[in-house]
C-alpha positions as CSV (number, residue, x, y, z in Angstrom):
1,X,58.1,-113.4,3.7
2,X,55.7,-115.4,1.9
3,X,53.0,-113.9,-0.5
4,X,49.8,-115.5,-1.2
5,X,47.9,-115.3,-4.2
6,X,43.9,-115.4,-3.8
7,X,41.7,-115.8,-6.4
8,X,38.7,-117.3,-7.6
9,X,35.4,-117.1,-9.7
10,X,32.6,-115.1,-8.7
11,X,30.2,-115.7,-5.2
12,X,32.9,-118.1,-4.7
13,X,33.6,-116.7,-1.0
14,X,37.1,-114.9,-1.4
15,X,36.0,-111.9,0.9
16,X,34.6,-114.2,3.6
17,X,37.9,-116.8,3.8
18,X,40.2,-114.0,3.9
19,X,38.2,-112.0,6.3
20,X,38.5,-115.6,8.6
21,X,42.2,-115.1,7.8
22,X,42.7,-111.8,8.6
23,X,40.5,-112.0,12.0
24,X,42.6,-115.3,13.1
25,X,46.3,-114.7,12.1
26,X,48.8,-112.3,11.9
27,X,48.7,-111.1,8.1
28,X,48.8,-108.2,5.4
29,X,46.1,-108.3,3.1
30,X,46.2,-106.0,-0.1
31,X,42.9,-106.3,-2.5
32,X,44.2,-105.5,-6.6
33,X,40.7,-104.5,-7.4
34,X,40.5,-101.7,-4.9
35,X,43.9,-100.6,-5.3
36,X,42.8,-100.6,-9.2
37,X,40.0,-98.0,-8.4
38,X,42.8,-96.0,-6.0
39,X,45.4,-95.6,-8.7
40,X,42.5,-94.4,-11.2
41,X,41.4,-91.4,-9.7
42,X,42.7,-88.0,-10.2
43,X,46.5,-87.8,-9.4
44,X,47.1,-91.6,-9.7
45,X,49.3,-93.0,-12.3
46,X,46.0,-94.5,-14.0
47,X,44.0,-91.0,-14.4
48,X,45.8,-89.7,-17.5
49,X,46.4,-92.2,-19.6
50,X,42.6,-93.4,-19.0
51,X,41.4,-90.0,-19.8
52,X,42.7,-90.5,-22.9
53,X,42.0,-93.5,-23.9
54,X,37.8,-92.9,-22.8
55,X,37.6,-89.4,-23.3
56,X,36.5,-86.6,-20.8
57,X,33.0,-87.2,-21.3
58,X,33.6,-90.1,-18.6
59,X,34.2,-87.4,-15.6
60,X,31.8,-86.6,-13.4
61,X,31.6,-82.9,-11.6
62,X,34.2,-83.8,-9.9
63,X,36.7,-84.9,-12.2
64,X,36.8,-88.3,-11.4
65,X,35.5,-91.9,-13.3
66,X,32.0,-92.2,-13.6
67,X,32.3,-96.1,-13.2
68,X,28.7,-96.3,-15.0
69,X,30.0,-93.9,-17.8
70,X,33.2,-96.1,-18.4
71,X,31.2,-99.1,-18.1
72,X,28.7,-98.0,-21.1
73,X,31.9,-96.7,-23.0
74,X,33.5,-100.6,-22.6
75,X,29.7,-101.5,-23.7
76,X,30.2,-100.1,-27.0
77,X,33.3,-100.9,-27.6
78,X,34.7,-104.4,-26.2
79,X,38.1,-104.0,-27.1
80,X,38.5,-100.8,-24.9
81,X,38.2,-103.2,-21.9
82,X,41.7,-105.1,-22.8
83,X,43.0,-101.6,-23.5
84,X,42.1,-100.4,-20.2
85,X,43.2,-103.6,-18.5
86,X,46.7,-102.8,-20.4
87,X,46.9,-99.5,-18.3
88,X,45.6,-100.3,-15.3
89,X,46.8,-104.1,-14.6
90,X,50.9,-102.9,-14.6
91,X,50.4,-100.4,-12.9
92,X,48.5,-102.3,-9.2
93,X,51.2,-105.0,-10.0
94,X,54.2,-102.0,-9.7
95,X,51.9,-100.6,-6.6
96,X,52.1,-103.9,-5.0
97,X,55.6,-105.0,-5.8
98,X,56.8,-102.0,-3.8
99,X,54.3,-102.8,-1.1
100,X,55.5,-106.0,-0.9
101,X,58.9,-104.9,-0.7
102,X,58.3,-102.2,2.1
103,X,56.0,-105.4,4.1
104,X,59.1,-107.0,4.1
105,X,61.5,-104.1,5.7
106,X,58.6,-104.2,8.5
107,X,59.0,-107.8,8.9
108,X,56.0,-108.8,7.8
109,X,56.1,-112.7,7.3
110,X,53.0,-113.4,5.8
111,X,50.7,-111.1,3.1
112,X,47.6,-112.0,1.0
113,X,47.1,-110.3,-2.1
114,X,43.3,-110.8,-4.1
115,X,41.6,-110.5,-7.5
116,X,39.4,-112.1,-9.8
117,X,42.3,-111.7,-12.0
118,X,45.1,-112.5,-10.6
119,X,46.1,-115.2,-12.8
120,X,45.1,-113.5,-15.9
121,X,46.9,-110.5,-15.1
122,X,50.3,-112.8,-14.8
123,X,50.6,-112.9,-11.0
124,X,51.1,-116.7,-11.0
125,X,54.8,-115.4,-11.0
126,X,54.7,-113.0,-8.5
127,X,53.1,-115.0,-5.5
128,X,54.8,-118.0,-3.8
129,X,51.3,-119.8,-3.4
130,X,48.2,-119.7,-5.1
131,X,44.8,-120.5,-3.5
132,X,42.0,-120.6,-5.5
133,X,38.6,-120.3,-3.6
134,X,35.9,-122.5,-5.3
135,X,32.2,-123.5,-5.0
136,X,29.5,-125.2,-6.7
137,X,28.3,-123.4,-9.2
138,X,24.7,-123.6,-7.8
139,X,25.3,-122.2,-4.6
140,X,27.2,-119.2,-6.3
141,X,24.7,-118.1,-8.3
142,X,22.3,-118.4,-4.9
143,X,24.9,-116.5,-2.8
144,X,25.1,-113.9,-5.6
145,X,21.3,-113.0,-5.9
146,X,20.6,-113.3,-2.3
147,X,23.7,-111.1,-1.0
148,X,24.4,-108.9,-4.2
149,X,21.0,-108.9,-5.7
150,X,21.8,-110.7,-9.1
151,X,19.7,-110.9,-11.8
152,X,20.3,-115.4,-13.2
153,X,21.5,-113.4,-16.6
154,X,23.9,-111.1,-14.9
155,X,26.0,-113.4,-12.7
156,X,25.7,-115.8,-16.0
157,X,27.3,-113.2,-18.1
158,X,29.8,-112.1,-15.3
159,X,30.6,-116.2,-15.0
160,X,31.1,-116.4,-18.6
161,X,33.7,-113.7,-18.7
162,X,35.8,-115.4,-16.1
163,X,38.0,-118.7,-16.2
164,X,36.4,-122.2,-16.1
165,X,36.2,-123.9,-12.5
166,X,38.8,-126.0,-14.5
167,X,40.7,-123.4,-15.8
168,X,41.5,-122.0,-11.9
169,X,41.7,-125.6,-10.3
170,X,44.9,-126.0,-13.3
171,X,46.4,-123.2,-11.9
172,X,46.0,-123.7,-8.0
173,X,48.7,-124.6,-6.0
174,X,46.3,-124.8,-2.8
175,X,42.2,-125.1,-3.1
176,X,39.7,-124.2,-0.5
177,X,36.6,-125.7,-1.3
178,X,33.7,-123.1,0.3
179,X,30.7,-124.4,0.1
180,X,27.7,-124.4,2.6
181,X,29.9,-125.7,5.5
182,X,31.9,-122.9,6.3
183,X,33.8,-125.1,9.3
184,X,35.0,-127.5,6.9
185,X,36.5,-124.3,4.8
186,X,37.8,-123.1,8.3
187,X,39.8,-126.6,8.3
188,X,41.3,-126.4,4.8
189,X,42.5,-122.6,6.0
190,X,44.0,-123.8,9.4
191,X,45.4,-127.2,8.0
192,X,47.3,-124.8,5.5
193,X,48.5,-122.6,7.8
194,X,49.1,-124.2,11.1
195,X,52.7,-125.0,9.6
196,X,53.3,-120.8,9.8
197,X,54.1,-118.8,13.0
198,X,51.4,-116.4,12.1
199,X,48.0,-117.7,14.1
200,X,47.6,-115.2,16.5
């Protein structure tokens, strides 16, 4: 089995390649950010120990995360966002070593796992690949306010928090470059994994 790491800064495309992949070749795709929201709600390994680093006041009626609530606690105090991160990161990365481990008992040959993060959160050694997904910098900040409604300041401040182009280009093992030709991004995928059994 191989595992794929994709990554990439934001309006850079990561949904749309994979959801090419996943439409065109036989794969298992897990996503760390929603698996991240999964393991914090009531129940999951995350829920406890993030009650009590934030406090209860960040429940809503129904005892689960008010994302705003958390989000205006991290506000206040920026070093609560690498504490959280120390909860929560471990924890998707024990979630998806055992799913990775059960993909391969079903004779999976070929998974995708995705994040923003993934190379902060030390996945460089858990994948056998990594592809970083990558645009212009001007046509992420139009894809951003035309799809997702940004604000120029918020996808600047949500760029500034993440690695340089540079930063994710030293750590790439494969790049797609996905810019406003989508069939020349559709190439880069197939010329990567045409080698593979996998293409449906």
């Amino acid at each position: 089995m191989k595992i794929i790491g994709v990554t990439g800064g934001v309006g850079a495309g990561k949904s749309v390649v994979l959801q090419y992949i996943t439409t065109h070749y036989e794969v298992k795709v897990f996503y760390a950010d929603t698996i991240a929201l999964e393991l914090q709600k009531k129940g999951g390994p995350c829920y406890q120990p993030l009650i009590t680093l934030l406090g209860k006041d960040c429940l809503d009626e129904s005892l689960e995360f008010n994302r705003k609530a958390v989000a205006n606690r991290i506000f206040q105090d920026k070093s609560l966002l690498e504490k959280v991160n120390a909860i929560v990161h471990p924890a998707v990365k024990t979630y998806l070593l055992k799913q990775f481990a059960l993909a391969e008992c079903q004779g999976v040959e070929l998974v995708f796992v995705e994040a923003a993060l993934l190379i902060e959160a030390g996945y460089k050694n858990v994948v056998d690949e990594m592809w970083v997904v990558c645009a212009e910098k001007e046509i992420r900040e139009k894809r951003l306010a035309e799809n997702r409604g940004y604000t120029a300041e918020r996808t600047r401040n949500i760029m500034q928090h993440q690695l340089s182009q540079e930063a994710f280009l030293q750590e790439a093992d494969v790049v797609i470059y996905n810019n406003d030709d989508f069939e020349h991004t559709i190439r880069q995928i197939r010329e990567r994994l045409e080698m593979y059994t996998w293409h449906n």
